[in-house]
C-alpha positions in Angstrom: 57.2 -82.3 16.1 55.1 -81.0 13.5 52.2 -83.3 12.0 51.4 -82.1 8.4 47.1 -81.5 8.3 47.1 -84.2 5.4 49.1 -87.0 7.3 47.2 -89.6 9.5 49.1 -89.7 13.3 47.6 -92.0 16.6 45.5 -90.5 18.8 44.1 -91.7 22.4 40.5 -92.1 23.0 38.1 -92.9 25.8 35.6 -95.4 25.2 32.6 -96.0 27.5 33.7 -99.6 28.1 33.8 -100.8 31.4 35.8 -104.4 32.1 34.0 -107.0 33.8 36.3 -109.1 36.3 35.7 -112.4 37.9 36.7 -113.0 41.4 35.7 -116.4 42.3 36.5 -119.1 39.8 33.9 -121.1 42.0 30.6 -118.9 41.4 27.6 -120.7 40.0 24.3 -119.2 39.0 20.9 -121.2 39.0 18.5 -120.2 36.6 14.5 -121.4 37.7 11.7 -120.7 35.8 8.3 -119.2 37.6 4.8 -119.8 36.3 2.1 -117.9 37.7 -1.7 -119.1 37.0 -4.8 -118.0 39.3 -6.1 -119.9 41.5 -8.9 -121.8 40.1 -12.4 -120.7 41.6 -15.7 -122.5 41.9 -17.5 -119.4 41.2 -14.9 -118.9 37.5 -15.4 -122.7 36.4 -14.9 -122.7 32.5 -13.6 -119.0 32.4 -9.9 -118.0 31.6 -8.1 -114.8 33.2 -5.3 -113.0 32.2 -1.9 -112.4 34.8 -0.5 -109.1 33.8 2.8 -108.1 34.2 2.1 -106.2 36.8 0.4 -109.3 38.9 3.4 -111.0 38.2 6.0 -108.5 39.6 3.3 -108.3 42.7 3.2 -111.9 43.1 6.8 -112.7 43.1 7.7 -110.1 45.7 4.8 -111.8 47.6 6.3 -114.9 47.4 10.1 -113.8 48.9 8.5 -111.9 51.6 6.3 -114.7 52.7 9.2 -117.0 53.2 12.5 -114.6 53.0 14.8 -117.9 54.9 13.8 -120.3 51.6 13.5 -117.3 48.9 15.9 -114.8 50.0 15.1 -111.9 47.7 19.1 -110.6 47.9 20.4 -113.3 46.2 18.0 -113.3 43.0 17.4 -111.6 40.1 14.0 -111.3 38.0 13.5 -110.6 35.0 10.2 -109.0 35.1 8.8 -112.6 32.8 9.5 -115.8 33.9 12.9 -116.4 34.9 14.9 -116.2 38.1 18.9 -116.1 38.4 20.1 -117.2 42.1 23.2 -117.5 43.7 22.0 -119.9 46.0 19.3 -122.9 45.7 15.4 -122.3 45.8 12.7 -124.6 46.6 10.6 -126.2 44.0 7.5 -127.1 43.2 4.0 -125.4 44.3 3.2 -122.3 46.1 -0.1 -120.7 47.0 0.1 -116.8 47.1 -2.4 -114.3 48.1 -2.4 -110.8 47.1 -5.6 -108.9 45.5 -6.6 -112.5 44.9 -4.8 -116.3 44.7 -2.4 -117.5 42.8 -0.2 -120.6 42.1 3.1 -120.6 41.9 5.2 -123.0 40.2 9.2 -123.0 40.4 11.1 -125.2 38.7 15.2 -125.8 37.9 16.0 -124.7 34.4 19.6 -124.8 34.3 23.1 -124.4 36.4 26.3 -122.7 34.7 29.2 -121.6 36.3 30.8 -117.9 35.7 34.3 -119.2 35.0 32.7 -119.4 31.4 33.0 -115.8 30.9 36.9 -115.3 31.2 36.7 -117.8 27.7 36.1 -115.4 24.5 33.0 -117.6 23.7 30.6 -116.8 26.2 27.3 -118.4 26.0 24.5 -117.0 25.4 22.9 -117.8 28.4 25.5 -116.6 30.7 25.1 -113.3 29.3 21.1 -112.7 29.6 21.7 -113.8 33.6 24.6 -111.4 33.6 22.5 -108.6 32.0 19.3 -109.6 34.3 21.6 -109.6 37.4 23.3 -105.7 36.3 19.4 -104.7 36.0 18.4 -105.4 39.4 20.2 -102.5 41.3 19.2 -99.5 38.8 15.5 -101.2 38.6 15.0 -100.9 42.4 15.3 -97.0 42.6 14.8 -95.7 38.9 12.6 -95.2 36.8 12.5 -98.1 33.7 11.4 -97.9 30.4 12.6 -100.5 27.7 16.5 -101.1 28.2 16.9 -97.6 29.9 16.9 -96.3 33.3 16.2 -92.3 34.2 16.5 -90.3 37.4 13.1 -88.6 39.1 15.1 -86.0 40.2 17.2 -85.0 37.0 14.9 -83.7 34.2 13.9 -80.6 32.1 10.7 -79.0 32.1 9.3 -79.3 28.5 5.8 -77.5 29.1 2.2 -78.5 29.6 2.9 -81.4 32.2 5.9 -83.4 29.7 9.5 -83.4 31.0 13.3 -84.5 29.8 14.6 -87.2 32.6 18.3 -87.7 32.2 19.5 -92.0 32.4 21.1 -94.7 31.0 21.8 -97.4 28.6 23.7 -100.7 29.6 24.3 -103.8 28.4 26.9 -107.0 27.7 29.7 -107.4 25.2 32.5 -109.3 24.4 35.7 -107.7 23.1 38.9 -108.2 22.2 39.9 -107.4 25.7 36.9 -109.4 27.0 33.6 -108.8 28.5 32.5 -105.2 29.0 29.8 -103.2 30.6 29.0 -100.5 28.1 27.0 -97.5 29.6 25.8 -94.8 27.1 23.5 -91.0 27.5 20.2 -91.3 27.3 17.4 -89.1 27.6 13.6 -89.4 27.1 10.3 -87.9 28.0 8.1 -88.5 30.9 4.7 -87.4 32.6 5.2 -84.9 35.7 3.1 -85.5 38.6 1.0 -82.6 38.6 -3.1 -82.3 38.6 -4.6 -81.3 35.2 -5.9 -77.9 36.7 -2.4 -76.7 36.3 -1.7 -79.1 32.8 -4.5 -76.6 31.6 -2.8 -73.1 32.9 0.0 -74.2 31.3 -1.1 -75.0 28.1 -3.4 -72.0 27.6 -0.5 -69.9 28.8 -3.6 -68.3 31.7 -2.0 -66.6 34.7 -4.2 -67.8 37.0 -8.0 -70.0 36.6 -11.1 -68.4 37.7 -14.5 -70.6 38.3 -16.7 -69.5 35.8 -13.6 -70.2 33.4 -15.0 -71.5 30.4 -12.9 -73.1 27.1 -13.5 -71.5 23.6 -13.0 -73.7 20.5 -9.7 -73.5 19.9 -8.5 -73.7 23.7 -10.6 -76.8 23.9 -8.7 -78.3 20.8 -5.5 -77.6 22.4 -6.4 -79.0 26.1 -7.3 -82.5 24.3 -4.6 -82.8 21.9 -2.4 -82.2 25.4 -4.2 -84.8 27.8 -5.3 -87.7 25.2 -3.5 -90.7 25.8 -1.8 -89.4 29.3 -2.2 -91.6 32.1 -4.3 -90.2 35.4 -5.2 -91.1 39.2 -8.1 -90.2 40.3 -8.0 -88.3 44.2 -12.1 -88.4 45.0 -11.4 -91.9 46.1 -10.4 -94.0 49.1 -7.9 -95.7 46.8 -6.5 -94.2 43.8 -6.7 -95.6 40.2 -5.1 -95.3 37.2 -7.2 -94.5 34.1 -6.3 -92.9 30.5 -7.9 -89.8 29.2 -9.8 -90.5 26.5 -10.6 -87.1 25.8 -13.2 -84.3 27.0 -17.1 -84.5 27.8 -18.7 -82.8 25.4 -20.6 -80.4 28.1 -19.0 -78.8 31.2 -19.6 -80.2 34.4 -22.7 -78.6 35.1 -24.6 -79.3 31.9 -23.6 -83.3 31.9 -26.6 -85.1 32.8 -26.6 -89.1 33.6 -28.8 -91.5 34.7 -28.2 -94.1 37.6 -29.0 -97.8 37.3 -31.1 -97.7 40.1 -35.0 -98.7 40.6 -35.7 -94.9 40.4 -33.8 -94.1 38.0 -33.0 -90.9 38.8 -31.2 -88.3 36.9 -28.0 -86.6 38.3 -25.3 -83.6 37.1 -21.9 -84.3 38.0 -21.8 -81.5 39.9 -24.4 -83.2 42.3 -23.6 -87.0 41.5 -19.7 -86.1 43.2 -21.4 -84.3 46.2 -24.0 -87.0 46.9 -21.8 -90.1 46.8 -18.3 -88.4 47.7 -19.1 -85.1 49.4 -16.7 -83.0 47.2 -17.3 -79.9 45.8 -16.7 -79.2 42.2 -15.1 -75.7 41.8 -14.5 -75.4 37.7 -18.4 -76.0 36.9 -18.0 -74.8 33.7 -14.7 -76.5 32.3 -15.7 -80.1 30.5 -14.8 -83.4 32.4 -12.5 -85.9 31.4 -13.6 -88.8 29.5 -11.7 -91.9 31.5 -13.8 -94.7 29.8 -12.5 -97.7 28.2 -14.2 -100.7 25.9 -16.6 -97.8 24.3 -18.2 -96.8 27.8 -18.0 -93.7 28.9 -16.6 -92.2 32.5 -16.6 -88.4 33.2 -14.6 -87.0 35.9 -14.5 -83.4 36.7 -10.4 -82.7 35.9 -9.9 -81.3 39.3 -10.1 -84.8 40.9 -7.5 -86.0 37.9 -3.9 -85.8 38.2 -1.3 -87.0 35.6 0.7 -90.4 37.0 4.0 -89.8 37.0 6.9 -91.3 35.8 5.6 -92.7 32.9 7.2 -92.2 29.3 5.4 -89.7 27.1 4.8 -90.6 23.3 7.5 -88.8 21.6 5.3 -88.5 18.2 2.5 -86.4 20.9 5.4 -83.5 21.1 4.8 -80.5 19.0 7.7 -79.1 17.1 8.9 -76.8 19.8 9.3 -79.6 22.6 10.8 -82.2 20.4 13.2 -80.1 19.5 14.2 -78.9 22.8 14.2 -82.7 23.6 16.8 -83.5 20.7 18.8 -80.9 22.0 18.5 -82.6 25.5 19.0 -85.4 23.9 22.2 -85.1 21.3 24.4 -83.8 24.5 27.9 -82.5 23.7 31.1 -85.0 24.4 31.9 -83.6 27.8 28.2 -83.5 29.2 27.6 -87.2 28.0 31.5 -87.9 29.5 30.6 -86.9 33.4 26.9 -88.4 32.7 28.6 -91.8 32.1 31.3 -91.5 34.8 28.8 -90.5 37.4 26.4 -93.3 36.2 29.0 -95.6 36.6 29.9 -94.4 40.1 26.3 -93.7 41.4 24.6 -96.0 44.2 22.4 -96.7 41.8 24.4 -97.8 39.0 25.0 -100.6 36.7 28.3 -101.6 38.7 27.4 -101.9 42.6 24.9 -104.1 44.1 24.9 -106.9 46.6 24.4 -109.5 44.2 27.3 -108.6 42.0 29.5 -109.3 45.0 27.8 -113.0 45.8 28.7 -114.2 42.1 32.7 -112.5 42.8 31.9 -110.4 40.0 33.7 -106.7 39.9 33.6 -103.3 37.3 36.5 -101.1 36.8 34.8 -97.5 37.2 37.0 -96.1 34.3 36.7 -95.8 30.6 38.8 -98.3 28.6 41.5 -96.1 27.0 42.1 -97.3 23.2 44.2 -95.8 20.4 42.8 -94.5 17.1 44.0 -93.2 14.2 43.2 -89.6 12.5 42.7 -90.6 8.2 44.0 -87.9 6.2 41.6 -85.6 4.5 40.9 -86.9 0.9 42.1 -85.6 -2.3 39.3 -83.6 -4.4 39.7 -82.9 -7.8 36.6 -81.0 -9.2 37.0 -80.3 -13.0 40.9 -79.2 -14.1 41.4 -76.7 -11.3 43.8 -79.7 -10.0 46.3 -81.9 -12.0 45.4 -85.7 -11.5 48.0 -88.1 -10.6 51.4 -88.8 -8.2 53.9 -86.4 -7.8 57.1 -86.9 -10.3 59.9 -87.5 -8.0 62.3 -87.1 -10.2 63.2 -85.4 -14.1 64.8 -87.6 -16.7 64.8 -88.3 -20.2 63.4 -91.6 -21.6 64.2 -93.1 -25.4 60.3 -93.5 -25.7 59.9 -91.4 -28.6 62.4 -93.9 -30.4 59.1 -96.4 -30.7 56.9 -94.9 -33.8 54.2 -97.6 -33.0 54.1 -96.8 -29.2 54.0 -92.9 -29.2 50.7 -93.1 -31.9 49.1 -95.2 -29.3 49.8 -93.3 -26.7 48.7 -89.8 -28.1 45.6 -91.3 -29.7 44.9 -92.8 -26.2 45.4 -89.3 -24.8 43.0 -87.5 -26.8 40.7 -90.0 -26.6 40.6 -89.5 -23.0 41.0 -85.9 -22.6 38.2 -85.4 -24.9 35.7 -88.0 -22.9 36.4 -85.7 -20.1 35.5 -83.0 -22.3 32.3 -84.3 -23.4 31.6 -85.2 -19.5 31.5 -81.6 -18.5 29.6 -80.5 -21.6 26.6 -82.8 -20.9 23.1 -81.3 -21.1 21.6 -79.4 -18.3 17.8 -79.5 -18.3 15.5 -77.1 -17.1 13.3 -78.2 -13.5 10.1 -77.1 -15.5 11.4 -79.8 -18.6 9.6 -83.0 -18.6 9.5 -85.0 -21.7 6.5 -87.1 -22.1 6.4 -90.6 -19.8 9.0 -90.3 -18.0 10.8 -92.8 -16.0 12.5 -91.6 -13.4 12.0 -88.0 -12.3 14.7 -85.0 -13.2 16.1 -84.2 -9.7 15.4 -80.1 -10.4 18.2 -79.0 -7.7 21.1 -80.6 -9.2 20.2 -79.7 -12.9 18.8 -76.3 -12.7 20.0 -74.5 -9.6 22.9 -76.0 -8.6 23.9 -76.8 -12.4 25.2 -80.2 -12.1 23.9 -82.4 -14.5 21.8 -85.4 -12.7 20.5 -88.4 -13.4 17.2 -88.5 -15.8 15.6 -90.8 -18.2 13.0 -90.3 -20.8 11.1 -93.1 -22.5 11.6 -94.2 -25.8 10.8 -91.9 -29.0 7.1 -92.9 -29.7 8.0 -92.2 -33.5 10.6 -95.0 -33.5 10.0 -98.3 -35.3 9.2 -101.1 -32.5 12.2 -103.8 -33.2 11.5 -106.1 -30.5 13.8 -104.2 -27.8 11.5 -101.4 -26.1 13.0 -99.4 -23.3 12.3 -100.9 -20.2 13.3 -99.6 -16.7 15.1 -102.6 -16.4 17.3 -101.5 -19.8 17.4 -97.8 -18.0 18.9 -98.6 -14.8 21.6 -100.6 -16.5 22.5 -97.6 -18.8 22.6 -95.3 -15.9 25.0 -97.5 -14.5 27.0 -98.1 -17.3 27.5 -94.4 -18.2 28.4 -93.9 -14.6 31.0 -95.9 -14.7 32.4 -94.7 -17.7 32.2 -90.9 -16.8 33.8 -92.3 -13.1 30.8 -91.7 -11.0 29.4 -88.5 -12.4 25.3 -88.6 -13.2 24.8 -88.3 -16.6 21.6 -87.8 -19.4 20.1 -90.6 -20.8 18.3 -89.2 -24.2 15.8 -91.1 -26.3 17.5 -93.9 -28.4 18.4 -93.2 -31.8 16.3 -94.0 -35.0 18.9 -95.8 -36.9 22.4 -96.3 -36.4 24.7 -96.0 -39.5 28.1 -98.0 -39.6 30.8 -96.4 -39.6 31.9 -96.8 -43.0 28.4 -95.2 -43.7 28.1 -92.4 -41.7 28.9 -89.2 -42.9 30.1 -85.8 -41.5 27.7 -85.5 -38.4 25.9 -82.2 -39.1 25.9 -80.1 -36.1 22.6 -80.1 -34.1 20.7 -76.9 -33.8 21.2 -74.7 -30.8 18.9 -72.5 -28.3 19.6 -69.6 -30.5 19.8 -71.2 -34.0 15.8 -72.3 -33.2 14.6 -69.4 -31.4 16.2 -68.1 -34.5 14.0 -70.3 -37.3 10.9 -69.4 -35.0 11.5 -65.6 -35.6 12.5 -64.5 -32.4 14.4 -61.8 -31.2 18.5 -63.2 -31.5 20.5 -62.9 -28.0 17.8 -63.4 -25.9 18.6 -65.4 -22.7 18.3 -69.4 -23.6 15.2 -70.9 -22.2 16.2 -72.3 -18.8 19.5 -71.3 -18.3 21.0 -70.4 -15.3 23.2 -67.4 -14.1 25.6 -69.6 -12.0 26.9 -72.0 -14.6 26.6 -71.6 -18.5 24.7 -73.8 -20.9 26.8 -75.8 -23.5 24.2 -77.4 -24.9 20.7 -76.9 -24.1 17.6 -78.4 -24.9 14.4 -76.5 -25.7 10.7 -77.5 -25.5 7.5 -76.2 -26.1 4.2 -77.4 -24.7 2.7 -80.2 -27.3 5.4 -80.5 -29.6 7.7 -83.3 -30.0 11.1 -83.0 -28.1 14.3 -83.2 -30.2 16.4 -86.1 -30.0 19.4 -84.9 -27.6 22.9 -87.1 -28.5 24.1 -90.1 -27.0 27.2 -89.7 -24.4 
């Protein structure tokens, strides 16, 4: 069978749709709320403190491993906030937990729903954010997160000077025609590698290998902070690493940065010798500058061989220089078949979207194959630039008609005819103006590509002729935008020229033969120069009709109303 290029036909398609089934009719979910406070403190009367969302994560995990028989940490879901999804009932009421300091824990009953609302086509909203929290558990506990996605540590691209592409996943809830789906999409970002700034530096000055006395010129300086501002760091000099951001660089090297110690002496230390006193390391790299790791104005140094970049944390994509965002776009924009297996082996991964202990507690089951749908190919459209094609449906058959019997009906007919084949005349003759042309206040700007290189007449607008008698009806851009869009309906779609109004308009039982208005030549002609000279502003790839000439400080001349 042989399918004409211009005739639509079915075709099959894969969609990354995955079916959500329901097992046990019976399933209920309970949703509790958590509220986590500190502890108050006799010592912190009077003084409020902020729990971070870290605390919170720390704190609930706390909680379920304090008492796993009452708050058994397979069964629930959290959301990261302040709301748990069980399959099973919790206690309520107040707990005391202790981590880097107290805390007070409050649970408390929200809600109960059972899952049989989700074979119903109206699913609440509530069902589906415990749904989506519950599908988010499994990937959260062994990948990395960042906003609605989820990447692999061990799939990625290097993208130079510490930055690389992780390869993951979007997933979410929907409802469809054929019910609710899990869809899974490509996704790829990039994150910090876990590497120590010592080799973030070789790698961004392109240096084979460090030496000691190393020392940063201008320019390499400029480039080492433009790569390490904003990135996050742990510091290795210490029993217990922290997390810092660089702020930028010191502006000495180690060896020439001098502080003072709050101490009764006040003595006066280099790094070099503050970091052997107190921690016993050396500092090899004296003369590279130390990080600046302070925050709320103060400053911090730290020589960069004691800093290494935290990884697993996302990269601002707006930090990447041409070179790597384009090599991340490409990463990025992956071609059908690559995002095709990436999906499928999402879906069937350990860590995906559609396995997990909980999912079997509520009876809830994912088919690991794409929902197969059937589209449609459109035919290509019909384009009819100019004449080169005739307009209209094909005559299926020849015949004879008595038309020409009806005097009346034939002169309307031809005079309609002309009419319109000589509108599409005029259409095509319109005026083509030159990129350098710009009468005096304009409105809206000439768009130079389509008039003068491309030659297709755009859309431009001049104000009114400041010669013209004011009659109460000056040209607004209001007035202008309502004549563009009249004259592109009339000229079906095409741009047109808007000229300067006319002086007076003559009735028609007035008006005269309409002399014919000067062209390029016939003025470059009254002005005395040389005759068959190229117009002013024409252009090679499409000849000028009419043309419109202007010199610098004279008064343009009127061009004709469409």
């Amino acid at each position: 069978m042989q399918i004409s290029p211009s005739a639509s036909y079915p075709i099959k398609l894969l969609v990354n749709h995955f079916s959500v089934r329901l097992n046990n009719a019976d399933a209920v979910i309970f949703h509790y709320e958590i509220a986590i406070a500190i502890a108050p403190d006799k010592k912190a009367q009077g003084r409020a403190f902020q729990v971070y969302k870290s605390d919170s994560l720390s704190v609930k995990r706390q909680l379920f491993k304090t008492d796993p028989t009452r708050f058994p940490s397979q069964s629930t879901a959290y959301d990261g906030d302040k709301n748990i999804f069980s399959t099973v009932r919790l206690p309520t009421g107040l707990f005391r937990v202790t981590t880097r300091q107290d805390f007070d824990v409050t649970v408390t009953l929200q809600a109960e729903f059972s899952l049989n609302a989700i074979a119903s086509p109206n699913v609440s909203r509530n069902v589906l954010h415990a749904l989506d929290v519950i599908l988010r558990e499994k990937p959260s506990a062994g990948l990395i997160v960042s906003g609605r996605g989820f990447y692999w540590a061990d799939r990625g691209q290097d993208l130079r000077m510490g930055v690389q592409a992780l390869d993951g996943f979007i997933q979410g809830l929907r409802v469809t025609e054929q019910g609710l789906v899990v869809y899974v999409d490509y996704s790829a970002m990039a994150f910090c590698k876990n590497m120590p700034i010592i080799d973030v530096i070789q790698d961004t000055l392109r240096l084979r290998q460090l030496d000691e006395n190393v020392t940063l010129s201008g320019k390499q300086r400029t480039q080492t902070e433009g790569a390490l501002r904003g990135l996050p760091v742990t510091v290795n000099h210490r029993v217990t690493p922290q997390k810092f951001t660089v702020q930028g660089l010191g502006a000495h090297d180690s060896d020439g940065t001098r502080f003072t110690v709050d101490e009764p002496e006040g003595r006066s230390f280099s790094v070099r010798e503050y970091f052997l006193s107190e921690y016993g390391r050396k500092i090899k790299y004296g003369k590279l500058p130390c990080l600046d790791l302070g925050k709320n104005g103060r400053s911090n140094y730290v020589p960069m061989e004691f800093c290494e970049i935290a990884g697993g944390q996302r990269f601002p994509k707006q930090n990447l220089n041409k070179y790597e965002a384009k090599e991340l776009k490409g990463i990025a924009m992956a071609d059908p078949s690559r995002r095709k297996d990436s999906i499928l082996h999402t879906v069937r991964s350990d860590n995906g979207p559609c396995v997990g202990e909980l999912l079997s507690q509520c009876g809830i089951s994912i088919e690991r194959s794409m929902t197969q749908v059937t589209g449609k190919v459109l035919q290509r459209p019909e384009l009819t630039p100019a004449r080169t094609r005739s307009v209209g449906a094909p005559v299926s058959r020849v015949g004879r008609s008595s038309i020409s019997a009806i005097p009346r009906l034939t002169e309307s007919l031809t005079s309609r005819t002309s009419s319109a084949s000589s509108a599409k005349t005029v259409s095509r003759s319109l005026c083509l103006l030159p990129s350098s042309y710009r009468p005096p206040r304009m409105i809206f700007p000439i768009p130079a590509v389509c008039s003068s290189t491309s030659s297709i007449c755009g859309t431009c607008a001049a104000a009114a002729d400041p010669d013209m008698p004011n009659d109460g009806s000056p040209v607004t851009r209001r007035w202008v935008q309502h004549a563009e869009v009249a004259v592109r309906h009339r000229v079906r779609g095409r741009h047109a020229v808007l000229p300067h109004p006319p002086r007076q308009q003559r009735r028609p039982e007035e008006a005269g033969p309409v002399p014919r208005e000067p062209l390029v030549e016939d003025q470059r002609e009254a002005r005395g120069e040389q005759r068959g000279a190229l117009p002013w502003g024409s252009h090679p790839r499409g000849p000028l009709q009419r043309a419109v000439h202007a010199d610098r400080g004279r008064r343009q001349p009127p061009v004709p109303w469409v």
